[in-house]
MIPALO-536673 format. One record per residue (C-alpha): x, y, z; residue number from 1; residue in one letter. Coordinates in Angstrom, 2 decimals, padded with zeros to 5 digits, always signed. Layout:
(rec (X; Y; Z); NUM; "a");
...
***
This chain:
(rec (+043.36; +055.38; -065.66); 1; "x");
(rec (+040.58; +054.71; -068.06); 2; "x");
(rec (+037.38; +054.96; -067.99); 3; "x");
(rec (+036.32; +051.03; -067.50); 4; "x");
(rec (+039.45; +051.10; -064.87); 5; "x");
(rec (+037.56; +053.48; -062.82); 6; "x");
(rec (+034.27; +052.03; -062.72); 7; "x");
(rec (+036.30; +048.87; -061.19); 8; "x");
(rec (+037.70; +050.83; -058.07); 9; "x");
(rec (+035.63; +048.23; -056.18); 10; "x");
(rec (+033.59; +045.49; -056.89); 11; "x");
(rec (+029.85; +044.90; -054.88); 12; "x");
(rec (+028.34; +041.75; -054.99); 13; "x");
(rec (+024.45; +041.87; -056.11); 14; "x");
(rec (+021.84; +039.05; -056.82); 15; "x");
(rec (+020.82; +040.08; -060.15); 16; "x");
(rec (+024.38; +041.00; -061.92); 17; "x");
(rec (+026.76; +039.29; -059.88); 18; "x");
(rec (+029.67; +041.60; -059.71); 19; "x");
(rec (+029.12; +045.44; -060.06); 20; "x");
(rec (+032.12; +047.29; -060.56); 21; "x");
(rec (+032.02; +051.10; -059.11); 22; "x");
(rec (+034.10; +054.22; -059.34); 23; "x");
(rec (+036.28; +055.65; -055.72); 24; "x");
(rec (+033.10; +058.63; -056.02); 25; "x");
(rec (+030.50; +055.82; -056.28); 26; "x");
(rec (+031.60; +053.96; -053.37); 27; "x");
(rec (+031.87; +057.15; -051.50); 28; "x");
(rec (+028.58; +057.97; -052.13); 29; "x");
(rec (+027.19; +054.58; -051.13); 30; "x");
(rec (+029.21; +055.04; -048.03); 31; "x");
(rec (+027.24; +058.13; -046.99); 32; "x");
(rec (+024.71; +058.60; -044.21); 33; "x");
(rec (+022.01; +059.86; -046.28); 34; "x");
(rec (+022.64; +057.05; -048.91); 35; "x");
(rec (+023.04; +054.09; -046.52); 36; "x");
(rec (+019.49; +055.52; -044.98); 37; "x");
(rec (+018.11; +053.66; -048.24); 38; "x");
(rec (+019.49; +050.19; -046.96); 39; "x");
(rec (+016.60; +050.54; -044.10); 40; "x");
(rec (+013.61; +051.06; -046.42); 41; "x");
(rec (+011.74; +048.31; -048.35); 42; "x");
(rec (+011.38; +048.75; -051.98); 43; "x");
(rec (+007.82; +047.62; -051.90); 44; "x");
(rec (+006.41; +048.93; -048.64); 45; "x");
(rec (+004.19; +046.12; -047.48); 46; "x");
(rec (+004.38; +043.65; -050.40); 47; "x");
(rec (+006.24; +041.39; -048.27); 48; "x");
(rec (+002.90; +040.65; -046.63); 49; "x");
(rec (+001.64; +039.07; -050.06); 50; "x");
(rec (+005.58; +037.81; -050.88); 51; "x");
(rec (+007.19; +036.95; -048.02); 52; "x");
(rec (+010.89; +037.72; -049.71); 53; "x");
(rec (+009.55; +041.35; -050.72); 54; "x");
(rec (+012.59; +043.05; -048.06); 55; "x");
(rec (+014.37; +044.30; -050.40); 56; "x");
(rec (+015.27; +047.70; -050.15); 57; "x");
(rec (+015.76; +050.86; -051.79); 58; "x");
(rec (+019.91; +050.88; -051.54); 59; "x");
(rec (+020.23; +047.72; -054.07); 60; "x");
(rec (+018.07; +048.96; -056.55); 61; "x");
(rec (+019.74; +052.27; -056.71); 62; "x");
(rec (+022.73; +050.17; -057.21); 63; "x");
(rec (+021.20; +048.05; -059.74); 64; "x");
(rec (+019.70; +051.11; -061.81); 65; "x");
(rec (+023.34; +052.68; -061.51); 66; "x");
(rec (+024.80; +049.68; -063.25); 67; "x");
(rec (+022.05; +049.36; -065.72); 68; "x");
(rec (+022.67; +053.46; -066.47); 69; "x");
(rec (+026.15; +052.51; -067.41); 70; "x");
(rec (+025.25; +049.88; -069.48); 71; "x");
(rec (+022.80; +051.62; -071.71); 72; "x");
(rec (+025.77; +053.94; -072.07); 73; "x");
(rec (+028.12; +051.61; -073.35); 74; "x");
(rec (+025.10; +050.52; -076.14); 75; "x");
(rec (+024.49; +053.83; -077.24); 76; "x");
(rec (+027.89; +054.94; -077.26); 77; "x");
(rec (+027.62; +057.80; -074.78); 78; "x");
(rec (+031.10; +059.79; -073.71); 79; "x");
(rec (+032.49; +058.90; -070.73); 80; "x");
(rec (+031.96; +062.36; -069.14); 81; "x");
(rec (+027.84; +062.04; -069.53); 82; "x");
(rec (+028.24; +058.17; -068.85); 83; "x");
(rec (+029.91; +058.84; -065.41); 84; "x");
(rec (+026.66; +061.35; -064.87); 85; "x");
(rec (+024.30; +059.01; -065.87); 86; "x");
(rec (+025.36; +056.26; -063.29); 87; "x");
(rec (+025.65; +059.26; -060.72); 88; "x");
(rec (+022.06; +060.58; -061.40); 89; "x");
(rec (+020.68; +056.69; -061.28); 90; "x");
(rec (+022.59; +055.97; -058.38); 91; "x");
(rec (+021.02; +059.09; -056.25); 92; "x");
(rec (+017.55; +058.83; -058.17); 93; "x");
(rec (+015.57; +057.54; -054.75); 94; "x");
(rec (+018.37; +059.57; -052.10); 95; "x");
(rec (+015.23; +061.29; -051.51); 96; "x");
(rec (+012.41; +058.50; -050.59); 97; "x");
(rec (+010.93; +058.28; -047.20); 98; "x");
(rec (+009.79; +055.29; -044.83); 99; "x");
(rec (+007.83; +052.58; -047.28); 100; "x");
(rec (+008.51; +054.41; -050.36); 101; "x");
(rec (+005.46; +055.33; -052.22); 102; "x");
(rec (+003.05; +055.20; -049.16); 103; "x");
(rec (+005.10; +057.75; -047.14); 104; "x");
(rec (+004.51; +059.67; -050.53); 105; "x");
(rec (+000.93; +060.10; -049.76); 106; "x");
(rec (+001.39; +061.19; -046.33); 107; "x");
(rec (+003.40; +063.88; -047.00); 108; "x");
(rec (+001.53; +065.13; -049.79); 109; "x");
(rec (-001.16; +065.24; -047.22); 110; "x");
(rec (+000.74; +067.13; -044.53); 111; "x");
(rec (+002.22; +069.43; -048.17); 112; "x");
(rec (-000.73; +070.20; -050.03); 113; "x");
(rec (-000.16; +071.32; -053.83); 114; "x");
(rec (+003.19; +069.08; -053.72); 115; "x");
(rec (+003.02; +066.24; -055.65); 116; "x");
(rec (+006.54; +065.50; -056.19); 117; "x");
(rec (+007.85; +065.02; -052.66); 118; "x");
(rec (+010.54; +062.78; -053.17); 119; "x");
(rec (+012.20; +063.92; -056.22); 120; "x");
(rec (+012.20; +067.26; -054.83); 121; "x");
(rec (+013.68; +066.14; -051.20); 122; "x");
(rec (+015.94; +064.38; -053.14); 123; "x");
(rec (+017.26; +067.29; -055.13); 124; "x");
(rec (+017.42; +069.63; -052.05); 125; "x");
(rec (+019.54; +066.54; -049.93); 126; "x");
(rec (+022.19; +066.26; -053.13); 127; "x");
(rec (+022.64; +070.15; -053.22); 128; "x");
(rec (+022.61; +070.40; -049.44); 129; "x");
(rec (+024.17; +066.98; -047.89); 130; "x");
(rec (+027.46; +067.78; -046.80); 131; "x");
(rec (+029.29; +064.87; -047.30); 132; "x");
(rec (+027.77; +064.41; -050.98); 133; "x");
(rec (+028.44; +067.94; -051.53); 134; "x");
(rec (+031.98; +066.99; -050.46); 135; "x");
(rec (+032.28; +064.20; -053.02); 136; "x");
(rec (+030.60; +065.76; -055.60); 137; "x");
(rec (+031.43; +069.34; -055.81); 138; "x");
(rec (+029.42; +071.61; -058.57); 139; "x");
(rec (+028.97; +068.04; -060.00); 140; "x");
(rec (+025.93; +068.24; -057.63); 141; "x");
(rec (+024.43; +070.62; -059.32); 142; "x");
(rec (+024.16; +068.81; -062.52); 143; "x");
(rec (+022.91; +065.79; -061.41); 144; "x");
(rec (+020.25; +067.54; -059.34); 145; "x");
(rec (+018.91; +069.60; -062.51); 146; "x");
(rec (+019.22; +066.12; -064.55); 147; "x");
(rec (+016.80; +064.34; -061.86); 148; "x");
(rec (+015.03; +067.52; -061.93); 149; "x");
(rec (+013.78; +066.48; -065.90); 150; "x");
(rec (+014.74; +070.39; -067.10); 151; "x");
(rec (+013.17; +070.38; -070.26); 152; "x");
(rec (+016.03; +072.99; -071.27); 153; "x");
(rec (+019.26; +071.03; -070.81); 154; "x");
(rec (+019.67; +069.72; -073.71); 155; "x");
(rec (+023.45; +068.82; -073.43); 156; "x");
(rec (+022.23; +066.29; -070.91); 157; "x");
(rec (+018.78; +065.27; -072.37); 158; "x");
(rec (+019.78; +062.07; -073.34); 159; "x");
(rec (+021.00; +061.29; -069.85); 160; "x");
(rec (+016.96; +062.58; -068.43); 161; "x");
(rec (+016.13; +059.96; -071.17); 162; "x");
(rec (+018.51; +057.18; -069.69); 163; "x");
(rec (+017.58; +057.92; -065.60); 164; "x");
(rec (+013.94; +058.77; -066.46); 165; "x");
(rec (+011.50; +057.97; -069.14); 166; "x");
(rec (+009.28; +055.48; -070.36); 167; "x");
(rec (+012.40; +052.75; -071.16); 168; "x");
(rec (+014.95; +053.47; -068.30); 169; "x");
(rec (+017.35; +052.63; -065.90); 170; "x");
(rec (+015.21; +052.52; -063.16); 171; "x");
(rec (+012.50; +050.01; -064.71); 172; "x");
(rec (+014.80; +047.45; -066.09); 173; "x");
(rec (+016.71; +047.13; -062.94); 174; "x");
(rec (+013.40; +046.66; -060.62); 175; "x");
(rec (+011.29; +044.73; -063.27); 176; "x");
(rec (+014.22; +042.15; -062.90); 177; "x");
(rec (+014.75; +042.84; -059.40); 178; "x");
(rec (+011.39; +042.87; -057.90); 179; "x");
(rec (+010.61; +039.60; -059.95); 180; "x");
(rec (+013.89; +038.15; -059.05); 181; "x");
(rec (+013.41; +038.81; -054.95); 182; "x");
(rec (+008.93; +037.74; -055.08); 183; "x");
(rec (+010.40; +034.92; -056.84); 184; "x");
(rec (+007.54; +035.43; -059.65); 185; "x");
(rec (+007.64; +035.97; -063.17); 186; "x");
(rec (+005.47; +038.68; -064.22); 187; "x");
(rec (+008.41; +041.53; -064.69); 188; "x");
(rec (+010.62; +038.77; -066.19); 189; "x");
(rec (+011.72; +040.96; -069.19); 190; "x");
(rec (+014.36; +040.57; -072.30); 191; "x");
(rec (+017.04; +042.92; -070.75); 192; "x");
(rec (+019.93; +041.97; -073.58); 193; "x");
(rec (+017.49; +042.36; -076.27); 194; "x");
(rec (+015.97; +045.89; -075.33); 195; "x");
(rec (+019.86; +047.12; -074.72); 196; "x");
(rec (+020.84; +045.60; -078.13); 197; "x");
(rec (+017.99; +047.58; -079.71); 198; "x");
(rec (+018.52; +050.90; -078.31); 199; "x");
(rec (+019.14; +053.66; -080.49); 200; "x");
(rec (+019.49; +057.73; -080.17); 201; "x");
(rec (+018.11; +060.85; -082.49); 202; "x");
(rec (+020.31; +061.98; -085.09); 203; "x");
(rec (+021.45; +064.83; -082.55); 204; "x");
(rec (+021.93; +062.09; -079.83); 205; "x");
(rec (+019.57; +063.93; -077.72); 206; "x");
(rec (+016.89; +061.45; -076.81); 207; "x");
(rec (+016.27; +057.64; -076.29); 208; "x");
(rec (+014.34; +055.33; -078.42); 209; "x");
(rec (+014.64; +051.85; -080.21); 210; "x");
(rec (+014.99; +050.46; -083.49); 211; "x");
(rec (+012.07; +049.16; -085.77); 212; "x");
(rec (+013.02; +045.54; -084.91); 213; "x");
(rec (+013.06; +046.12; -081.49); 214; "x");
(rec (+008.84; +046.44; -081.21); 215; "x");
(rec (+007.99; +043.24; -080.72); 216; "x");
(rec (+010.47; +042.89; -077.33); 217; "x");
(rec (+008.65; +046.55; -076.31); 218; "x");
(rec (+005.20; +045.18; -076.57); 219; "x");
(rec (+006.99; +041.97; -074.25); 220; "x");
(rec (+008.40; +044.98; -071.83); 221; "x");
(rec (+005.22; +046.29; -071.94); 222; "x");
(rec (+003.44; +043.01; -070.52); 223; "x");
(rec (+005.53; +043.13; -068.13); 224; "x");
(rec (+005.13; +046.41; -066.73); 225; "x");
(rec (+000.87; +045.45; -066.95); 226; "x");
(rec (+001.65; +041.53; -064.96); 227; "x");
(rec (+004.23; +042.95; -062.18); 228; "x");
(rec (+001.85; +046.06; -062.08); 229; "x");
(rec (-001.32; +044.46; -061.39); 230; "x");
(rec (-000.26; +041.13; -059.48); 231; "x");
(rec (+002.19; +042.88; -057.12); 232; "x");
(rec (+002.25; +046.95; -057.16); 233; "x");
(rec (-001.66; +047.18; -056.88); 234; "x");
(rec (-002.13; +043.35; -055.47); 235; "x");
(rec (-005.20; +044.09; -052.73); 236; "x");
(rec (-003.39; +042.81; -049.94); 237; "x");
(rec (-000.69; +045.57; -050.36); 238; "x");
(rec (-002.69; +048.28; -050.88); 239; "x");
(rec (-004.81; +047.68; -047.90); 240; "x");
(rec (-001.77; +047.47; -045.52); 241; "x");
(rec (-000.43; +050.57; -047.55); 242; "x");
(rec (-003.83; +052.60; -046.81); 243; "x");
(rec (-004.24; +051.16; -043.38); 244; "x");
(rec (-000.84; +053.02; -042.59); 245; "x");
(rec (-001.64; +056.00; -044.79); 246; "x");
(rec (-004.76; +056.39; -042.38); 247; "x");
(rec (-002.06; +055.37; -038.99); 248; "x");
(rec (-000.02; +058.62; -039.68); 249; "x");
(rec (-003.43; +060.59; -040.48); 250; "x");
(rec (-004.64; +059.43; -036.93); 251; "x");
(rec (-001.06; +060.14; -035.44); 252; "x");
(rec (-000.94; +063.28; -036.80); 253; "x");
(rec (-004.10; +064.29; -035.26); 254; "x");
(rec (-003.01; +062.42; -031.62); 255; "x");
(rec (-000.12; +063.79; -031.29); 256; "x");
(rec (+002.09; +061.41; -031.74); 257; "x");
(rec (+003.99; +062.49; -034.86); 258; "x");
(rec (+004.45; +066.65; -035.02); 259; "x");
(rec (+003.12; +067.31; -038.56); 260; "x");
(rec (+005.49; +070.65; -038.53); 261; "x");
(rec (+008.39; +068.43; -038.90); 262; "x");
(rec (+007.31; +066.93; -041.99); 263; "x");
(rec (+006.36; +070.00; -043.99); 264; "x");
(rec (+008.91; +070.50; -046.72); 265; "x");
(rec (+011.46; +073.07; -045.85); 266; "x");
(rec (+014.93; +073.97; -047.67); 267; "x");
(rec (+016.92; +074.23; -043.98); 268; "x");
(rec (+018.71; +071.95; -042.49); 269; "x");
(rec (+016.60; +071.23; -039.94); 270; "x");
(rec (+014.30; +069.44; -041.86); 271; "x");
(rec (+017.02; +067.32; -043.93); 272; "x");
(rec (+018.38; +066.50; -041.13); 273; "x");
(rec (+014.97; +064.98; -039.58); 274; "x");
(rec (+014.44; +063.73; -042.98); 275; "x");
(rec (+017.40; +061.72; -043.06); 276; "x");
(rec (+016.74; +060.30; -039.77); 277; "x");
(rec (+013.53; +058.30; -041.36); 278; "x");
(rec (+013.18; +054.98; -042.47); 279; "x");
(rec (+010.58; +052.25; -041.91); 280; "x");
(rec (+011.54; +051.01; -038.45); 281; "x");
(rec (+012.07; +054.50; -036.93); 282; "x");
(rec (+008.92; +055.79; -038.42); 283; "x");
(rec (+006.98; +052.87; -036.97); 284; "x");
(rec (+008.71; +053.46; -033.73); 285; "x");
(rec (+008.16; +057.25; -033.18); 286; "x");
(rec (+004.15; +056.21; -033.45); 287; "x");
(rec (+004.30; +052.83; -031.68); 288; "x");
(rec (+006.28; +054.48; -028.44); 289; "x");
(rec (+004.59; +057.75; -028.42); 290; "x");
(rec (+002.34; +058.18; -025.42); 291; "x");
(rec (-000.06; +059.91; -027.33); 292; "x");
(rec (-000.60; +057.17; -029.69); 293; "x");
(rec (-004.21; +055.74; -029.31); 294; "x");
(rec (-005.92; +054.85; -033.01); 295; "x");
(rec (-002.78; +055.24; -034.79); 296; "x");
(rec (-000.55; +052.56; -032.29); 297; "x");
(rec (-004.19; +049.82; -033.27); 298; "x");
(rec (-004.11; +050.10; -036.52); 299; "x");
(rec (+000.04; +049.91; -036.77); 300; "x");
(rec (-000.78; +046.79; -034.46); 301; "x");
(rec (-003.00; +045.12; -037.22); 302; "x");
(rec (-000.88; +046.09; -039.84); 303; "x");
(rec (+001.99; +044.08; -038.21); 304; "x");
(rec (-000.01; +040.97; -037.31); 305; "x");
(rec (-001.96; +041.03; -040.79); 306; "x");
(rec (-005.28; +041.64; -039.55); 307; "x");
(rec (-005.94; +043.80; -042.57); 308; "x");
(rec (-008.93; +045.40; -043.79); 309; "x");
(rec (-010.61; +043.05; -046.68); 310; "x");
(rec (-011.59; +044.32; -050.08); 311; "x");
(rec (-015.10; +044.89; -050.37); 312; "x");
(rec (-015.14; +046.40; -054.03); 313; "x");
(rec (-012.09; +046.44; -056.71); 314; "x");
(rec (-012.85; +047.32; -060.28); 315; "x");
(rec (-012.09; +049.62; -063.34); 316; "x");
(rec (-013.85; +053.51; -063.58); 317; "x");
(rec (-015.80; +051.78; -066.36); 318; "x");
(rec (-017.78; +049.58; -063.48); 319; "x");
(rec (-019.03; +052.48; -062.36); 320; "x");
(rec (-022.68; +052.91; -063.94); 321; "x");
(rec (-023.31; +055.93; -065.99); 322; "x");
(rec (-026.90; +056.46; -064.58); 323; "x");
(rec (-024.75; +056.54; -060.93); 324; "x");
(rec (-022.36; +059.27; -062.53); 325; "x");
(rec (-025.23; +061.05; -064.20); 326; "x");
(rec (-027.19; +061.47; -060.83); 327; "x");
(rec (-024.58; +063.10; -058.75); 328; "x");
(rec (-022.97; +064.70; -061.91); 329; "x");
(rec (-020.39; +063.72; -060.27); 330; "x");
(rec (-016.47; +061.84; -061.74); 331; "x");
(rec (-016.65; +057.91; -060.42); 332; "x");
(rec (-013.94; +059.13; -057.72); 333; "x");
(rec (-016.52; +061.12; -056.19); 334; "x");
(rec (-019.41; +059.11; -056.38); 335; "x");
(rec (-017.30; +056.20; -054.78); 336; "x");
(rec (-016.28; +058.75; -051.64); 337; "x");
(rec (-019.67; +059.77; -051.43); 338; "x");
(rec (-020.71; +055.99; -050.72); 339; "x");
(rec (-018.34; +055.16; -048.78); 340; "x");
(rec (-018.87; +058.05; -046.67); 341; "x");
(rec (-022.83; +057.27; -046.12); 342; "x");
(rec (-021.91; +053.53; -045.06); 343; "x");
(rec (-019.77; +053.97; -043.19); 344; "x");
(rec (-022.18; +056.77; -041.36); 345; "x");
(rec (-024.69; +054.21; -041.31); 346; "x");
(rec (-022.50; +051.19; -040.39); 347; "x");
(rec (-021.38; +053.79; -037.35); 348; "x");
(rec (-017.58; +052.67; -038.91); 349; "x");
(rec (-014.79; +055.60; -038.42); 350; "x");
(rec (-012.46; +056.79; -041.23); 351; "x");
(rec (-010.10; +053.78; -040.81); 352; "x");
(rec (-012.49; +050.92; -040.90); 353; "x");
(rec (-013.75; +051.18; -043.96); 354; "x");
(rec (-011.58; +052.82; -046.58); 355; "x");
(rec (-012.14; +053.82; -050.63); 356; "x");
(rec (-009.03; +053.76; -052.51); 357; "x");
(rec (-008.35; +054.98; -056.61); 358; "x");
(rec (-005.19; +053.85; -057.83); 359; "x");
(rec (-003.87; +055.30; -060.92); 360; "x");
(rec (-000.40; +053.63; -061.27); 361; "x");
(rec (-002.04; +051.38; -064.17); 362; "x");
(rec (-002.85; +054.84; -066.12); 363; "x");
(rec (+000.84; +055.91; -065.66); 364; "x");
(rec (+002.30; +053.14; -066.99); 365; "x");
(rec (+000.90; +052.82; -070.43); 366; "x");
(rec (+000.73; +056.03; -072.96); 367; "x");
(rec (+000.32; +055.82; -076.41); 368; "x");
(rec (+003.89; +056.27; -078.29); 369; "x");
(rec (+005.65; +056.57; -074.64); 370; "x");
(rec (+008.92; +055.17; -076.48); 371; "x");
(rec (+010.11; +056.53; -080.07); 372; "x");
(rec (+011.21; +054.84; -082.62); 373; "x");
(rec (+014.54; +055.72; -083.98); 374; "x");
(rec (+016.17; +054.11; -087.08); 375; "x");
(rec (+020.01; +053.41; -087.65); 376; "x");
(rec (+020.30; +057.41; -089.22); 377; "x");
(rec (+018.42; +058.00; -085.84); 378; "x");
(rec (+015.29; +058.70; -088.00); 379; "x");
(rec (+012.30; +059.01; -085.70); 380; "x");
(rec (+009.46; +056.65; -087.25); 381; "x");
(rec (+006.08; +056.99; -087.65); 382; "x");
(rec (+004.11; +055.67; -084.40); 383; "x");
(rec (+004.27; +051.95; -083.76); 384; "x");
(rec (+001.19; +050.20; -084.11); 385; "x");
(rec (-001.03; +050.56; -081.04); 386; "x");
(rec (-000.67; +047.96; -078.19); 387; "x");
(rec (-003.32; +046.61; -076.72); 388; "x");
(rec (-001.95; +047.08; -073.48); 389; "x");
(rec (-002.49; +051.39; -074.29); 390; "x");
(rec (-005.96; +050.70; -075.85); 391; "x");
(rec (-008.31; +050.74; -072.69); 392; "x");
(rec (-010.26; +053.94; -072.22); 393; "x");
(rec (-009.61; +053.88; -068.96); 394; "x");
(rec (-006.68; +051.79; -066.70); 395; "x");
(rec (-007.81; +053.51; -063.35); 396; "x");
(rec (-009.05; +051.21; -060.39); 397; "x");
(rec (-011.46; +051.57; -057.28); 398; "x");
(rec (-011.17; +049.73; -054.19); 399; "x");
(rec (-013.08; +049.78; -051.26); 400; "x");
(rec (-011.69; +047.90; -047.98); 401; "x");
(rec (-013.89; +047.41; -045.09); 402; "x");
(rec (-013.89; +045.38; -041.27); 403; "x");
(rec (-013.61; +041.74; -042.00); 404; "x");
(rec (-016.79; +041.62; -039.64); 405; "x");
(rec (-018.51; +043.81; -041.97); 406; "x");
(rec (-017.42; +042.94; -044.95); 407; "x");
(rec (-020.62; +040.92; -046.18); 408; "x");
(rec (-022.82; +044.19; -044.81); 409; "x");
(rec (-020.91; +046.53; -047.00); 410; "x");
(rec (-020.59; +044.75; -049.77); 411; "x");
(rec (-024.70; +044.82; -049.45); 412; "x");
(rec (-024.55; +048.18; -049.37); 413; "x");
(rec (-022.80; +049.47; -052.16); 414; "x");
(rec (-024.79; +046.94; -054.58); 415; "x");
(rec (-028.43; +048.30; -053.26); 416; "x");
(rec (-026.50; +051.78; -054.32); 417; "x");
(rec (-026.87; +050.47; -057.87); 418; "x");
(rec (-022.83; +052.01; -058.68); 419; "x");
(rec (-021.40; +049.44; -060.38); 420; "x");
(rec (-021.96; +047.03; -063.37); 421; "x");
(rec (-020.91; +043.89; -061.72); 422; "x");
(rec (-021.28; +042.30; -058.52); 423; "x");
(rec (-019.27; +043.70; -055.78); 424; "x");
(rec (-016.02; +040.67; -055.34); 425; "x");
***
């Protein structure tokens, strides 16, 4: 059999690529518990309450960055051994997410303190552990668990970290297109066939890069990542509902209702096995039908019929006022707490009603000369010419979110604190 015979063992029908063909492995991967698990989590938490088609879930990207892994293979020319690891590694990438994806992140980095990677490293400890993918797999495991681990030391399977993980990967061309695709907006609309016919490898075919005329469809990729970043991934409306439920499980924690000793990362199989028992509805429904529910059931029950806290502040760390920062001595993520802590203790609002928020996706996203520049000797170049998507000082953002009732009072109150450079919105 070769090898584009046995990525055609079956064929799975997706909305963005039509057919995708996958190996007998693949589709007994997909077929797992752990792996189907994915098929009950939405890919953007609570976007859907901003886009109403945000359900997507977590299962058909994996797919779609599987497929995409395969075909940056065939560009660069990869073996078939490290190609069949690649889709492996970029099929299991998110085995390891919990209920609402990046919000459930939070929670258990609350519940873990000092861990900051929760799902990679859940995921890792499910694909070494899982019996039926340890079945399927074999020592295979192994590898793709130190490949999604990004060991700086493997160098016989760097250029597959490169493919599965960097700055121009599997993962972000697949839900660019797929996130756009399912909102039904165009802000992550991005060149896909270009940026694949551009790709290009070191001279030791180590590491992932593009060539010279590929900089102008980068700087495009990069607009997109900024659009589908700040219209959708940090849109208000989402993070609100995200925070609202970050503060739920807080409150359920403290009621009772969930046992916080269940969620604190252990490598037994206790905890994988309560791990793999989460997704968003059963999550929702351990709080919601718990008899010790109180604060945490309320706020789940505004979540669900969008009677969300309102933004009362959103703006940049440069809004915050230098004579504010120079007071307190204090970093603008502290002076913002601080404010929102006497407000609230003034507005006689608890923890949940009025809520201050720093996002730093933004600042993830864009780093100066986050994708080389290879040549057709695989030559790296000299740095491309800076973007001025990577030339703010600063791409972290504030928010405050408040009662609707309140709103206009809080809003009052953080401009009489003087913190910022414009009006409050």
């Amino acid at each position: 059999m070769t090898s584009s015979d046995e990525f055609r063992f079956k064929a799975i029908r997706d909305s963005i690529y039509g057919y995708v063909g996958v190996s007998k492995t693949e589709l007994g991967i997909i077929d797992t518990e752990a792996f189907r698990r994915l098929h009950r989590i939405k890919q953007l938490s609570n976007s859907d309450l901003v886009y109403p088609t945000a359900t997507h879930t977590r299962l058909e990207h994996s797919l779609g960055a599987m497929h995409m892994a395969g075909r940056m293979c065939d560009h660069l020319g990869v073996d078939e051994d490290l190609k069949r690891l690649a889709r492996m590694a970029a099929l299991l990438h998110d085995i390891g997410h919990g209920p609402f994806s990046h919000t459930f992140e939070e929670i258990m980095e609350k519940v873990n303190p000092g861990i900051t990677d929760t799902h990679e490293r859940i995921g890792r400890m499910i694909i070494e552990n899982d019996d039926e993918i340890k079945e399927l797999l074999g020592d295979t495991r192994h590898t793709v668990s130190k490949i999604l681990g990004g060991s700086k030391e493997d160098d016989e399977h760097s250029i597959i970290s490169d493919i599965v993980s960097s700055n121009l990967d599997a993962d972000k061309l697949d839900y660019f297109a797929r996130d756009s695709y399912n909102l039904g907006v165009k802000y992550g609309v991005i060149d896909t066939e270009r940026i694949l016919h551009v790709l290009r490898t070191d001279s030791h075919g180590r590491h992932v890069g593009i060539h010279p005329k590929g900089i102008p469809v980068i700087h495009s990729y990069r607009l997109a990542r900024y659009m589908i970043a700040t219209q959708v991934y940090t849109h208000p409306v989402r993070l609100s509902a995200d925070q609202m439920l970050f503060h739920a499980a807080c409150a359920a924690f403290n009621e009772g209702a969930l046992d916080k000793g269940k969620f604190e990362i252990r490598p037994t199989s206790s905890f994988l096995d309560f791990y793999k028992s989460l997704d968003d509805a059963s999550f929702l429904h351990t709080i919601t039908h718990s008899d010790k529910s109180d604060v945490s059931r309320e706020i789940l029950d505004n979540i669900r019929k969008r009677k969300l806290l309102k933004t009362c502040y959103q703006g940049a760390a440069a809004s915050i006022t230098e004579n504010a920062k120079d007071r307190q001595i204090l970093d603008p993520d502290t002076v913002l707490r601080s404010a929102a802590t006497e407000i609230r203790k003034s507005l006689e609002l608890h923890s949940h009603e009025l809520i201050m928020h720093e996002s730093d996706l933004q600042i993830k996203l864009f780093e100066r000369a986050d994708i080389k520049i290879f040549d057709e000797q695989g030559v790296q170049h000299d740095e491309e010419p800076l973007s001025p998507l990577q030339a703010a000082s600063s791409a972290i953002s504030y928010y405050v979110f408040g009662l609707e009732s309140k709103r206009e009072e809080i809003k009052k109150r953080l401009a009489e604190k003087g913190i910022f450079t414009r009006p409050t919105v």
